[in-house]
ZAGU-307136 format. One line per field, with one value per residue (C-alpha): residue number from 1; x, y, z. Coordinates in steps of 0.5 Angstrom, whole numbers, plus 500, padded with zeros to 3 digits. Layout:
// residues N
seq	c(NUM, ...)
c1	c(X, ...)
c2	c(Y, ...)
c3	c(Z, ...)
***
This chain:
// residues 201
seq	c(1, 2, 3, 4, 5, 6, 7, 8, 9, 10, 11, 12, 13, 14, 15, 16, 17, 18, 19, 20, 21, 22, 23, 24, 25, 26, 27, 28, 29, 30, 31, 32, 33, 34, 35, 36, 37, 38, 39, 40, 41, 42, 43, 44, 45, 46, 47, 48, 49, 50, 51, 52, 53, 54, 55, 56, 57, 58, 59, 60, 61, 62, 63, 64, 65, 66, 67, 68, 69, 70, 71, 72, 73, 74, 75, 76, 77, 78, 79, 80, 81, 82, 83, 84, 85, 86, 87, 88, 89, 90, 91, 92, 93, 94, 95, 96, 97, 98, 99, 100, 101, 102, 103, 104, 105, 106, 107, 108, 109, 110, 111, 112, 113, 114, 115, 116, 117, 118, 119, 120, 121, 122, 123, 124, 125, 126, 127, 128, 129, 130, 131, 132, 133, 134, 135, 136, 137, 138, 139, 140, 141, 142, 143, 144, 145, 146, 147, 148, 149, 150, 151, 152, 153, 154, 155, 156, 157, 158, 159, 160, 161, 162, 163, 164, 165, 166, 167, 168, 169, 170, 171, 172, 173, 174, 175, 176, 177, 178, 179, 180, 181, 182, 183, 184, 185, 186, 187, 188, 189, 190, 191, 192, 193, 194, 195, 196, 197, 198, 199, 200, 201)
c1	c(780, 786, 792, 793, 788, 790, 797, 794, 790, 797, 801, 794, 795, 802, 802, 797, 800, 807, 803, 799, 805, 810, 804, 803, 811, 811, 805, 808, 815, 820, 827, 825, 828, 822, 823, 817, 812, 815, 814, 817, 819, 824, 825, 833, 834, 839, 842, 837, 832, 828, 828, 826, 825, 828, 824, 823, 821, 815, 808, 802, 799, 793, 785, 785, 777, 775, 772, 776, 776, 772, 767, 768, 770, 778, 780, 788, 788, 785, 793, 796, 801, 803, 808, 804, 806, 801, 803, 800, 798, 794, 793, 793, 801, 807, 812, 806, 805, 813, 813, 807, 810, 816, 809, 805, 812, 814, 808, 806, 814, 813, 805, 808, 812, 807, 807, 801, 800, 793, 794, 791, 789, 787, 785, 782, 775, 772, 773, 774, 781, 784, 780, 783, 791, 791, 789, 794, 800, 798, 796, 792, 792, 786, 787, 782, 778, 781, 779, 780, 786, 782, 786, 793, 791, 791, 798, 802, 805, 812, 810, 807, 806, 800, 803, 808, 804, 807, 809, 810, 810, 811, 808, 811, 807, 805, 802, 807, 809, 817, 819, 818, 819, 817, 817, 817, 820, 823, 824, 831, 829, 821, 826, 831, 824, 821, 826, 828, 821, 820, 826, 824, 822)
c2	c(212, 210, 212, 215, 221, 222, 224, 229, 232, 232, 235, 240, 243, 242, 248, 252, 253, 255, 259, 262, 263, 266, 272, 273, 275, 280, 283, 286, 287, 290, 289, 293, 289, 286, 288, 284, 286, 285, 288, 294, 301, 306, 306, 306, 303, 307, 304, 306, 302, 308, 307, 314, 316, 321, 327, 326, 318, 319, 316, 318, 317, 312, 314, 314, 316, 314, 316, 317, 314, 319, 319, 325, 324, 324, 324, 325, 328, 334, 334, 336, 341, 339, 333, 328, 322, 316, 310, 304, 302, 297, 297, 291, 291, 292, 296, 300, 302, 304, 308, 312, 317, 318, 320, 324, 328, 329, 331, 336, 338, 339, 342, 349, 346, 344, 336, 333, 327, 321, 313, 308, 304, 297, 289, 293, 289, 295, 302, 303, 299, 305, 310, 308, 308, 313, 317, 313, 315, 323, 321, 328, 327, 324, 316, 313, 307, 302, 295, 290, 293, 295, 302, 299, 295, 301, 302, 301, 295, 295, 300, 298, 291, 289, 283, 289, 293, 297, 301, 308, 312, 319, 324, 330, 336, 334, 327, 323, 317, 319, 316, 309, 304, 298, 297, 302, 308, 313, 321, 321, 316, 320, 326, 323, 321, 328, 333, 333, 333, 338, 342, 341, 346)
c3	c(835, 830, 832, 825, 827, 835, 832, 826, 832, 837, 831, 830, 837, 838, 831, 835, 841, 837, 833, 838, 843, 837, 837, 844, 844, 838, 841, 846, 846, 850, 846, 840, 836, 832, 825, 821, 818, 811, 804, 800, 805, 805, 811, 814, 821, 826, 831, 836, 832, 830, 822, 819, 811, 807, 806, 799, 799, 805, 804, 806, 812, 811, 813, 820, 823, 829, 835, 842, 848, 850, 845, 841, 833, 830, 824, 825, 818, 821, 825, 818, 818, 825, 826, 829, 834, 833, 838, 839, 845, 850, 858, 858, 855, 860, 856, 854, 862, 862, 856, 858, 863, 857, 852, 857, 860, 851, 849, 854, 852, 845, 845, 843, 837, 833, 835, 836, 840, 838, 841, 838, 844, 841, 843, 850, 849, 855, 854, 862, 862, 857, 861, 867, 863, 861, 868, 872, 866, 866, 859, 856, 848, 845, 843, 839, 841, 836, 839, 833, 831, 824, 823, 824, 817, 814, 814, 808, 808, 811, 816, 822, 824, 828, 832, 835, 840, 843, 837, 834, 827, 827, 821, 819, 817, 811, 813, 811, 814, 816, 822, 826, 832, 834, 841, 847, 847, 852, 853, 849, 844, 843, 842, 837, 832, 833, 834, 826, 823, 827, 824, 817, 814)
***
């Protein structure tokens, strides 16, 4: 073999593995202060890391059909005229395991306000391991079941980012997409996305 093509084949598998380390890091994030995800929004990011859109210049959220964790079907347009937390999940994501308590205490705090909880659990090749999650975090909302991360493409340009995982987007009660955060979550912090929309009026 020449050395001409050992170097192209040493360069190939050099890149790779940049390209492949680069995504394994923003996957999943515990700095939050990933903000890729590129194109046109209207989001305004605060000092926390919470980007939020003003009332009037929200988009809607996109189609989100699927079946649960528990094989029941859920269709997140069914949570309208509720405000509604979708956050991104995986068990096998350590900054998902430290935000889960926070998500299990904020929902079970705001369930007679009208705030409806759904996970999007994705790249858990098995069932079993986001079931298993879930019961050792007190986690009791619905999560879709999201392997491939195909609902997460659904999102508008800009506003959620497939690579961050954890990540949150908060709708108000009109569908639209009002609030987000790449990276993980406390209570406080859960409180600052949602305690304003669900003021609205």
């Amino acid at each position: 073999m020449s050395s001409g093509r050992v170097t192209r084949r040493r360069s190939t598998l050099l890149a790779a593995t940049a390209v492949a380390g680069a995504l394994t890091l923003s996957a999943c994030s515990d700095d939050g202060t990933i903000t890729t995800g590129g194109g046109d929004t209207n989001f305004v990011t605060g000092n926390s890391g919470i980007a939020t859109v003003p009332k009037g210049e929200r988009t809607a959220a996109p189609e989100l059909v699927g079946t649960t964790l528990d094989d029941k079907p859920l269709d997140v347009a069914d949570y309208k005229g509720k405000v509604v937390v979708l956050n991104v999940w995986g068990s096998w994501c350590a900054p998902c395991r430290a935000e889960a308590q926070h998500f299990a205490k904020v929902s079970k705090e705001t369930a007679d306000q009208d705030v409806q909880f759904i996970g999007l659990n994705t790249r858990d090749p098995e069932k079993s391991l986001a079931i298993s999650f879930e019961e050792d975090h007190g986690v009791t909302y619905p999560s879709l079941y999201d392997p491939r991360g195909k609902l997460i493409l659904r999102f508008p340009k800009g506003t959620l980012n497939l690579q961050t995982i954890p990540s949150t987007v908060v709708l108000d009660r009109d569908g639209k997409i009002a609030a987000r955060k790449l990276g993980g979550l406390d209570a406080e912090k859960l409180h600052e996305m949602i305690d304003p929309l669900i003021a609205e009026k």
